[in-house]
matplotlib code that plots the C-alpha trace (Angstrom):
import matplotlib.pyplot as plt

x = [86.0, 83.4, 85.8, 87.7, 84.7, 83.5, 87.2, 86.5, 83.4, 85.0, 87.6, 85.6, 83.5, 80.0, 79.4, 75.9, 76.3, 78.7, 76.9, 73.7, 75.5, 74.8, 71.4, 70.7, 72.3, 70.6, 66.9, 68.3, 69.6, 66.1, 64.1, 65.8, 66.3, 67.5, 71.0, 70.3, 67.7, 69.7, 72.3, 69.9, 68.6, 71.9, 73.0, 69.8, 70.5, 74.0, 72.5, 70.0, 72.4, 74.0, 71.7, 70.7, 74.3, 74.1, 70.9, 72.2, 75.2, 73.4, 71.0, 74.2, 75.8, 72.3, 72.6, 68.8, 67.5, 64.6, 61.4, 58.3, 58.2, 55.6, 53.2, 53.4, 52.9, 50.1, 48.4, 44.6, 45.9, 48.6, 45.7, 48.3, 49.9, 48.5, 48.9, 48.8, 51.3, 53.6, 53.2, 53.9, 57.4, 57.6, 57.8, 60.7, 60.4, 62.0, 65.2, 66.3, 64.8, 67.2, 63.7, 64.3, 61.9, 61.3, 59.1, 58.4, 56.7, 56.6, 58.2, 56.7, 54.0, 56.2, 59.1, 61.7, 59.8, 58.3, 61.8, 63.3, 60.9, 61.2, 64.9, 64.0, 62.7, 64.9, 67.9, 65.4, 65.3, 69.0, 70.4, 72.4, 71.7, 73.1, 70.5, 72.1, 71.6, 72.3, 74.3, 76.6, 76.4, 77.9, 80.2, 81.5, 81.9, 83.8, 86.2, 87.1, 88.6, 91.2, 92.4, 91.7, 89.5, 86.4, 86.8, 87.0, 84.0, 82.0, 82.9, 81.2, 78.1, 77.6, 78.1, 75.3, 72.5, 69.9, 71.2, 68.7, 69.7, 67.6, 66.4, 67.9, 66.8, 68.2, 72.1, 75.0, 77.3, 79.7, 80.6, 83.1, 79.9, 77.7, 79.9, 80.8, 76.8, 76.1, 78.8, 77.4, 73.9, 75.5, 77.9, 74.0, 71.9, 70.4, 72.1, 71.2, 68.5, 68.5, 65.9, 65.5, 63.1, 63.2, 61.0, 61.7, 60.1, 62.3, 62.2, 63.9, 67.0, 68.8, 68.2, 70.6, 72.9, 73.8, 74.5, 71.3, 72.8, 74.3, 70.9, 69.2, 71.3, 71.3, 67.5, 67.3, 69.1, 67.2, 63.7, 63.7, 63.2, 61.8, 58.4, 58.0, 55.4, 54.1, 52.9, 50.5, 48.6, 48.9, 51.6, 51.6, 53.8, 51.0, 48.7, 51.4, 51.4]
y = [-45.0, -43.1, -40.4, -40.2, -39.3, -37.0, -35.0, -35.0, -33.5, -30.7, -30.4, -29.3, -27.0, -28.8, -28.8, -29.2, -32.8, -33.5, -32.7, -34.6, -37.5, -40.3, -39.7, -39.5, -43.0, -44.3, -43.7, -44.5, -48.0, -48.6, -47.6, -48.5, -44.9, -44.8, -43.5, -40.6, -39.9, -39.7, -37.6, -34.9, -34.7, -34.2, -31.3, -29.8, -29.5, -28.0, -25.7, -24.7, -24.2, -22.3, -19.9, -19.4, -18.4, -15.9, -14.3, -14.0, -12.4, -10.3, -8.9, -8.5, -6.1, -4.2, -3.0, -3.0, -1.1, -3.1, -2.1, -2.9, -5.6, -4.9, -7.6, -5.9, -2.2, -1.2, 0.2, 0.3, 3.3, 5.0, 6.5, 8.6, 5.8, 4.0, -0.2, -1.1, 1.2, -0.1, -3.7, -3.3, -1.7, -4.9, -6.7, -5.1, -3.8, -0.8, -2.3, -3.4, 0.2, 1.9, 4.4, 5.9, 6.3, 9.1, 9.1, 12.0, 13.3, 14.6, 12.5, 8.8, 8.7, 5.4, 6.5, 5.0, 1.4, 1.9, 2.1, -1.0, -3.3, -2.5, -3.3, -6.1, -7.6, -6.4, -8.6, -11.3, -12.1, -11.6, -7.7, -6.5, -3.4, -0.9, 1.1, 4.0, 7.2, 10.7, 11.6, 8.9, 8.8, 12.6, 12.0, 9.0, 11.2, 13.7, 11.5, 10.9, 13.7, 13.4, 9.8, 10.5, 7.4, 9.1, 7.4, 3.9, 5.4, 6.4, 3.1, 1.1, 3.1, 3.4, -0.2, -1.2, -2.6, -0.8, 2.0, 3.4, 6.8, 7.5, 11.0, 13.3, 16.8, 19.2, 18.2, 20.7, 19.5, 21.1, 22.1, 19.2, 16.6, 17.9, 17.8, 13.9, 13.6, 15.3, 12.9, 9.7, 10.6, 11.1, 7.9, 5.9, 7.9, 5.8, 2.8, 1.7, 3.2, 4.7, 5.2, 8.1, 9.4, 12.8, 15.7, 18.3, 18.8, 18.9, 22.7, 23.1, 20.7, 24.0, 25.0, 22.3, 21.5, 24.8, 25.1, 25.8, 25.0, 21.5, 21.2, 21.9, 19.7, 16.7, 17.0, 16.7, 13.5, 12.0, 12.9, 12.0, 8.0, 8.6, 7.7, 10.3, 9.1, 12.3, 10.7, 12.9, 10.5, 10.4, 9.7, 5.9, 6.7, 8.6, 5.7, 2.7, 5.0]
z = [-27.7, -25.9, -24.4, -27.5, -29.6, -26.7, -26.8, -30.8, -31.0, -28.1, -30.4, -33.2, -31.1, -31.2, -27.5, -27.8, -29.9, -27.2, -24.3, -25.5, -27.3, -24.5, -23.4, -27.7, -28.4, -25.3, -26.7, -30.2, -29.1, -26.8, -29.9, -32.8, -34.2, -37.6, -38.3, -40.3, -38.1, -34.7, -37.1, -37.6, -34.4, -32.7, -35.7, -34.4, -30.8, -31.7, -34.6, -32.0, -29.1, -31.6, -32.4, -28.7, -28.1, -30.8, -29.5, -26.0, -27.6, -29.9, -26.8, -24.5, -27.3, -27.7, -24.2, -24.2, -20.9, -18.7, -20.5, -22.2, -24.9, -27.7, -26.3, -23.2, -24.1, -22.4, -26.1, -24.4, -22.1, -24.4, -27.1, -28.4, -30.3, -33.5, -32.5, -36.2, -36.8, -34.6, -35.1, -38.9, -37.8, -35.8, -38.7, -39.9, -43.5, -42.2, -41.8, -45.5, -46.8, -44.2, -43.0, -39.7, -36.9, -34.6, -31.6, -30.4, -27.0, -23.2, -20.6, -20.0, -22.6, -23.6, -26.6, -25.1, -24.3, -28.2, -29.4, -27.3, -28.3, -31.8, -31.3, -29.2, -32.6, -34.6, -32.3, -32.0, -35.9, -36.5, -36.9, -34.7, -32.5, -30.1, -27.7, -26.5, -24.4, -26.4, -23.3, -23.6, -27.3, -27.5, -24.4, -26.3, -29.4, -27.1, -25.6, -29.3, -30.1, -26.9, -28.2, -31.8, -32.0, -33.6, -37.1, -35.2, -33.8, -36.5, -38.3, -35.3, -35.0, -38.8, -39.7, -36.8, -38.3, -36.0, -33.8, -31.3, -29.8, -26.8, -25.2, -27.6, -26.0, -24.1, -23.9, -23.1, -26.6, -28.4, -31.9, -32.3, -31.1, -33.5, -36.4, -35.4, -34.6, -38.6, -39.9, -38.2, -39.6, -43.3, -43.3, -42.2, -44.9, -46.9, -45.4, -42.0, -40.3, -36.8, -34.3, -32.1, -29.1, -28.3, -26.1, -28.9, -32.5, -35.3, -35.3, -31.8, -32.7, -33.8, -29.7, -28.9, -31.9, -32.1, -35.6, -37.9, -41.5, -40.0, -37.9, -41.5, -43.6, -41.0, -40.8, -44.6, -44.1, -41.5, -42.4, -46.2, -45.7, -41.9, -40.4, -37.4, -34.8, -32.5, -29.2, -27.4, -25.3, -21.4, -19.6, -18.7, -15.4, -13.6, -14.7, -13.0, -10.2]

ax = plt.figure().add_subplot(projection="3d")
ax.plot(x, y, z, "-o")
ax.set_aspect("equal")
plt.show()
């Protein structure tokens, strides 16, 4: 009877029940566990199992680099960066009111590790994310054009619930990636909201875009529901060294 309730409960894919179902009735019998009380203890270990999976799939599809978390940004020795700022992003009102967030700054004063954590969190209570370098985000956008994927393309990035675009500076791109770059920006607008790190003020995006009504019009987009956080502390790699 055993094995045939095992293969059942495989069956109906609740592997966690399954694989905890003997050492459960064995406490139950030896304690005289109440029925409805053995029930719900075994739908928690699968609804928990559950969840676990779904994390672990959710952080696999993030593509989240090895970095700081926020309870292990070093905040005492990065004084260019407000703490209580960044702990109320952590709690993620920024998400449902689709408001960017831009970090801006030299090399190693800590964007990038800001930016993962906050999508760390973000993955952590149930959105799903994508972390991803500009480089491969516009190379992506370029191969596009060769297979004619780019509204498959656009539809996947835009539909993400956080997308985190990572050292957006000086890149070699062309026309055609800044028009698919504008158009991704326009389809989230107002939508989903996108977080970026980047070594240049907003003024010098025309350097690299190339284009300064797009650069313009995109900026209009991005910035009206966008908190912009201008890190000019030290850099935290001198101080690890």
């Amino acid at each position: 009877m055993n094995e045939d309730v095992q293969q059942l409960l495989l069956n109906l894919k609740l592997k966690a029940i399954a694989a905890h179902l003997d050492e459960c009735l064995a406490v139950a019998e030896r304690e005289g566990t109440p029925v409805l009380t053995l029930f719900a203890q075994l739908l928690r270990a699968e609804w928990q199992a559950r969840q676990q999976a779904a994390l672990a799939a959710r952080l696999k599809r993030a593509h989240l680099p090895e970095t700081w978390t926020l309870e292990t940004f070093p905040f005492k020795i990065q004084t260019g960066v407000k703490e209580r700022q960044i702990r109320t992003f952590a709690q993620l009102g920024f998400i449902p009111k689709a408001e960017n967030i831009v970090f801006i700054g030299e090399t190693g004063v800590g964007k990038t590790g800001l930016m993962s954590a906050l999508v760390l969190k973000a993955v952590q209570n149930g959105y799903r994310a994508l972390f991803i370098k500009a480089q491969d985000l516009f190379d992506e956008m370029y191969a596009s054009l060769a297979d004619r994927s780019t509204r498959k393309l656009l539809r996947t990035l835009a539909n993400v619930d956080v997308l985190a675009i990572d050292e957006l500076g000086y890149l070699n791109i062309k026309p055609e990636q800044t028009n698919i770059f504008f158009k991704l920006m326009e389809e989230r607008h107002h939508r989903k909201p996108t977080l970026l790190t980047t070594n240049l003020p907003y003024p010098a995006w025309q350097d690299f875009l190339g284009n300064k009504p797009l650069t313009q019009a995109l900026l209009s987009r991005l910035r009206e529901r966008c908190h912009t956080i201008v890190i000019d502390g030290p850099c935290l790699r001198a101080q690890q060294g």
